[in-house]
C-alpha positions as CSV (number, residue, x, y, z in Angstrom):
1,X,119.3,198.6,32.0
2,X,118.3,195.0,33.0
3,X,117.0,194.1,36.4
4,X,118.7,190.9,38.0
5,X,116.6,189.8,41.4
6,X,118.3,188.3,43.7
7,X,117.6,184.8,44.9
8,X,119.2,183.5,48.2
9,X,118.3,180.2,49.4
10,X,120.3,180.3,52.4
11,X,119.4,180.7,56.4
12,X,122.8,183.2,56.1
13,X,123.1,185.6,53.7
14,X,122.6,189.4,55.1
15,X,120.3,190.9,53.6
16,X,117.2,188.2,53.3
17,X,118.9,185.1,54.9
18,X,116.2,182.6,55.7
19,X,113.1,184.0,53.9
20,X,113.3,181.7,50.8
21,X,115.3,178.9,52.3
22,X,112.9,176.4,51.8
23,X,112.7,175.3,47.9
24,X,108.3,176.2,47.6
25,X,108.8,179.4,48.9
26,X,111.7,180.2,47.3
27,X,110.0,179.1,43.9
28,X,107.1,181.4,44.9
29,X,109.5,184.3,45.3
30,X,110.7,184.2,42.0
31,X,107.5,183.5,40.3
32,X,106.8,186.8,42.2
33,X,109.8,188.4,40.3
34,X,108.5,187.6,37.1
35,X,105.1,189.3,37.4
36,X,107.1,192.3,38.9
37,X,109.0,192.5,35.4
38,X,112.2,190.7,37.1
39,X,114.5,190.2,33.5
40,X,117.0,187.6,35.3
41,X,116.7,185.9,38.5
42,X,120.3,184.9,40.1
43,X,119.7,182.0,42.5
44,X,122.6,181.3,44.9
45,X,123.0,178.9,47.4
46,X,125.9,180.1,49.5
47,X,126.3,183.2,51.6
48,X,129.0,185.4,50.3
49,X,128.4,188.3,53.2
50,X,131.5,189.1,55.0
51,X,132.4,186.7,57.4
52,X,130.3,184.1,56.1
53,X,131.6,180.4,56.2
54,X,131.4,178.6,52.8
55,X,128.9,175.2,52.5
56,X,129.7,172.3,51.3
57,X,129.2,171.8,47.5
58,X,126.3,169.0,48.0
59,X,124.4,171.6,50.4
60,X,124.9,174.1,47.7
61,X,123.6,172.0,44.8
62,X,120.5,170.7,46.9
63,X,119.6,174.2,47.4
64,X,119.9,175.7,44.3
65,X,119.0,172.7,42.0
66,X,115.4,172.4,42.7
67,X,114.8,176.3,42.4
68,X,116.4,176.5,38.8
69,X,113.9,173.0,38.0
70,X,110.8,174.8,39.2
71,X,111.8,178.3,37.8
72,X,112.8,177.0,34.2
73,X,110.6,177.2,31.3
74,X,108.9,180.7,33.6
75,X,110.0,183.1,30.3
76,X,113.1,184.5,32.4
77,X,116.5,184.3,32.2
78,X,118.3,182.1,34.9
79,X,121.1,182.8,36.8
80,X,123.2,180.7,39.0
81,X,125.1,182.6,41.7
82,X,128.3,180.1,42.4
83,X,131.9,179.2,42.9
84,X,132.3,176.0,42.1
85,X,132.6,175.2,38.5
86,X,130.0,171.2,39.5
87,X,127.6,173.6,40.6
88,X,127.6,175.8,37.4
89,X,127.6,172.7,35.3
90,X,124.6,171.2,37.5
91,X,122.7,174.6,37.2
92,X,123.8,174.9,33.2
93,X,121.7,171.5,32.8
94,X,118.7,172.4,35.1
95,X,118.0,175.7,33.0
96,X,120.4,178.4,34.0
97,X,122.2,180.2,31.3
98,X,124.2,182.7,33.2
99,X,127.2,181.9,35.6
100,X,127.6,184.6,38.1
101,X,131.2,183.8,39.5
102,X,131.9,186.3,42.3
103,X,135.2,185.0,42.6
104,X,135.7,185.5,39.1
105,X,137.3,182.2,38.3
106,X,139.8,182.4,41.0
107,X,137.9,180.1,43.9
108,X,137.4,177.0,41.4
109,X,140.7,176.3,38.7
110,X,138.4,173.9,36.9
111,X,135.5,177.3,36.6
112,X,136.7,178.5,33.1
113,X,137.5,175.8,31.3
114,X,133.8,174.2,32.3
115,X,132.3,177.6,31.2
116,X,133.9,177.3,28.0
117,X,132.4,174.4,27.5
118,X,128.8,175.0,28.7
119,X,129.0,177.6,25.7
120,X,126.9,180.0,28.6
121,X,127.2,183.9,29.8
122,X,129.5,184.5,32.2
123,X,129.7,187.1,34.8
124,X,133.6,188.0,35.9
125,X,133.7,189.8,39.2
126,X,136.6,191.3,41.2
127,X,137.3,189.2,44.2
128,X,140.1,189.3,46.6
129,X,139.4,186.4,49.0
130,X,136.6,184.3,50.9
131,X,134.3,186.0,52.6
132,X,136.1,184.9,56.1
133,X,138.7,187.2,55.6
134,X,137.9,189.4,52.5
135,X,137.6,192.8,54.6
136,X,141.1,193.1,56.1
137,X,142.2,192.8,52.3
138,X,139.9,196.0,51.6
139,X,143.7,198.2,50.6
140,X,144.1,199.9,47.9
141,X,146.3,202.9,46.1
142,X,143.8,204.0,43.3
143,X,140.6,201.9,43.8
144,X,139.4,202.2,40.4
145,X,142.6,201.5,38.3
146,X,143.9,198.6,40.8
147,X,140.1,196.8,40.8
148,X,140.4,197.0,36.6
149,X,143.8,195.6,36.5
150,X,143.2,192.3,38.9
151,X,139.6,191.7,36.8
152,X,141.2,191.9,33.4
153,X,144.1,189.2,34.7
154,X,141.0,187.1,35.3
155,X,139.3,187.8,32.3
156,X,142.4,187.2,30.0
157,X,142.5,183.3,31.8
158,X,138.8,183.6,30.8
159,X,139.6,184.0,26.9
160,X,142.6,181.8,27.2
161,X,140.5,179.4,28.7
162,X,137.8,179.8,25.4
163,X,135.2,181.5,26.8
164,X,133.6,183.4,24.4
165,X,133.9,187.1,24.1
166,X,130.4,187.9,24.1
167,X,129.7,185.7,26.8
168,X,131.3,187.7,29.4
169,X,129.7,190.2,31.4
170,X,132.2,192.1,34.4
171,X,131.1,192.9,37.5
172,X,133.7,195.2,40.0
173,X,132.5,193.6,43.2
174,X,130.9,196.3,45.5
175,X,131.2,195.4,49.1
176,X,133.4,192.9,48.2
177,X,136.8,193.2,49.9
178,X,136.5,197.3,49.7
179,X,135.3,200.2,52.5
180,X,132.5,202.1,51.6
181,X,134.7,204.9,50.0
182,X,135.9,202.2,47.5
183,X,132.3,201.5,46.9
184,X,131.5,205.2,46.3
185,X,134.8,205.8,44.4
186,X,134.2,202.7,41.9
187,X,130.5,204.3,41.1
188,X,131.3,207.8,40.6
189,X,133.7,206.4,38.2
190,X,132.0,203.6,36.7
191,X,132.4,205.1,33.2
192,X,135.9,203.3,33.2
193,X,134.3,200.0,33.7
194,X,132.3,200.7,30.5
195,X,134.8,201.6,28.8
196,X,136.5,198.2,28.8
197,X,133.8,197.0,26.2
198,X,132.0,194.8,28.5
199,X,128.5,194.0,29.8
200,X,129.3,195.9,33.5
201,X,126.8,194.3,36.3
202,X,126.7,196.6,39.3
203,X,125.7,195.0,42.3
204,X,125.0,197.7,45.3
205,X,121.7,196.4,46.9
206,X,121.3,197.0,50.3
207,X,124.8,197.1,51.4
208,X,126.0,198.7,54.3
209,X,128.1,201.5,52.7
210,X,124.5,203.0,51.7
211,X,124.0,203.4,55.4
212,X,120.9,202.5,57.4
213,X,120.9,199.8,60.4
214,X,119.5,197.3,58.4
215,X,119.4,195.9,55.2
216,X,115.8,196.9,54.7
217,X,116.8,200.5,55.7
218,X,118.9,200.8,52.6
219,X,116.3,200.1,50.1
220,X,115.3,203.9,49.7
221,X,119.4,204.4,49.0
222,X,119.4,201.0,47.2
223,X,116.7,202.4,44.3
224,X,118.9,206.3,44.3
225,X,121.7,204.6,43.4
226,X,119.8,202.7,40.8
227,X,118.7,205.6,39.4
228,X,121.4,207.5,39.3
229,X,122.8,204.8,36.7
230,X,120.7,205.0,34.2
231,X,121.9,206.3,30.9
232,X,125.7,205.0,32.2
233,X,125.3,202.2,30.0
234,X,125.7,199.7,32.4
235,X,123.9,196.5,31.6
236,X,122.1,195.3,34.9
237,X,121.8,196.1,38.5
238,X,121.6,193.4,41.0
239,X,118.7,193.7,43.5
240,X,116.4,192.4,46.2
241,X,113.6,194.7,45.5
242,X,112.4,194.1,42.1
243,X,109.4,196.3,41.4
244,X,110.8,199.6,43.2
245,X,114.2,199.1,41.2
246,X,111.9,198.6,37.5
247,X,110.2,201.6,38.7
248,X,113.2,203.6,39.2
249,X,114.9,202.3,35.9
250,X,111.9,203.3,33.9
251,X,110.8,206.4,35.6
């Protein structure tokens, strides 16, 4: 199981807003990542915490841009973490190779058809809405089955679109327009993910349905949930804290 740190160069997102804002430090940071045995680095330069407003797409690029520059050529695979399919393409050309869409193609209508044509990975996650209002559309019947059926219409436009089959990795969006049950639901049944034949990229770090009052709080619950999917066969885990996550994996 792969370790993907998480990059924010933002002042806003929730768990780490601010710290790496500045492109130096945030070079620095992932630089760290790499000699804590970081496998991917996902660099994103818009908050997608709930109630977060969306930047415009120049902000975005200036902030991501110069981080995948100075973090190319490191040994590590590069992520972008975006919405817009100019970004992706920007970040495709600087050195990224993986587009992490947590919209899953639905925020950009020009997102697959420029993935197809970058020829790069592609990460597919379930998404129900912007972060302004995703949480009032947090409804479900049967989490599990309802999250599976909205990712596969996406991924379906994906391959119509011709992005590659192996190029796409699925991600079911945890804390993304669902309560905390719907969190806990999709992970004690995340063998169903799997068992749609795709790279599955959980994403659980320090989100408030671990509990805690703050996002540093939840790292000790962060690294249990880490560990407790090892051996599911899911590709990658999504993380702020590098080293203790390794640790965990390979314990």
């Amino acid at each position: 199981m792969l370790v993907m740190g998480i990059l924010n160069v933002t002042p806003d997102s929730f768990a780490d807003g601010g710290v790496n804002f500045e492109t130096h430090i945030a070079i620095t940071r992932g630089l760290e990542m790499i000699e804590e045995g970081v496998d991917i680095i996902d660099i994103g330069g818009e908050s997608t915490r709930p109630g977060a407003k969306r930047v415009s797409a120049e902000e975005e690029q200036a902030r991501v841009i110069p981080v995948i520059q100075g973090l190319a050529g490191q040994g590590v695979t590069l992520s972008v973490d975006t919405m817009r399919a100019e970004t992706a393409r920007l970040a495709v050309q600087a050195g990224a190779s993986i587009v992490n869409d947590v919209s899953g193609g639905a925020a950009d209508p020009d997102m697959f058809a420029t993935v197809a044509e970058l020829g790069c990975k592609y990460t597919i996650m379930h998404w129900r809405g912007h972060s302004a209002d995703m949480n009032s559309k947090a409804i479900y019947g049967d989490v599990v089955s309802e999250v599976i059926e909205e990712v596969t219409l996406q991924l379906d436009k994906a391959l119509a679109a011709g992005i590659k089959r192996e190029n796409i990795i699925l991600d079911p969006g945890i804390g993304f327009a669902k309560d905390a049950e719907h969190n806990w639901e999709i992970l004690n049944r995340i063998d169903e993910f799997i068992a749609l034949g795709y790279p599955v990229l959980i994403g659980h770090s320090r989100k408030r349905f671990l509990g805690g009052d703050t996002p540093d709080s939840r790292e000790a619950a962060t690294v249990a949930v880490t560990q407790s999917l090892v051996g599911k066969g899911i590709w990658a885990v999504r993380v702020h804290g590098v080293k203790v996550n390794k640790d965990a994996i390979s314990a």
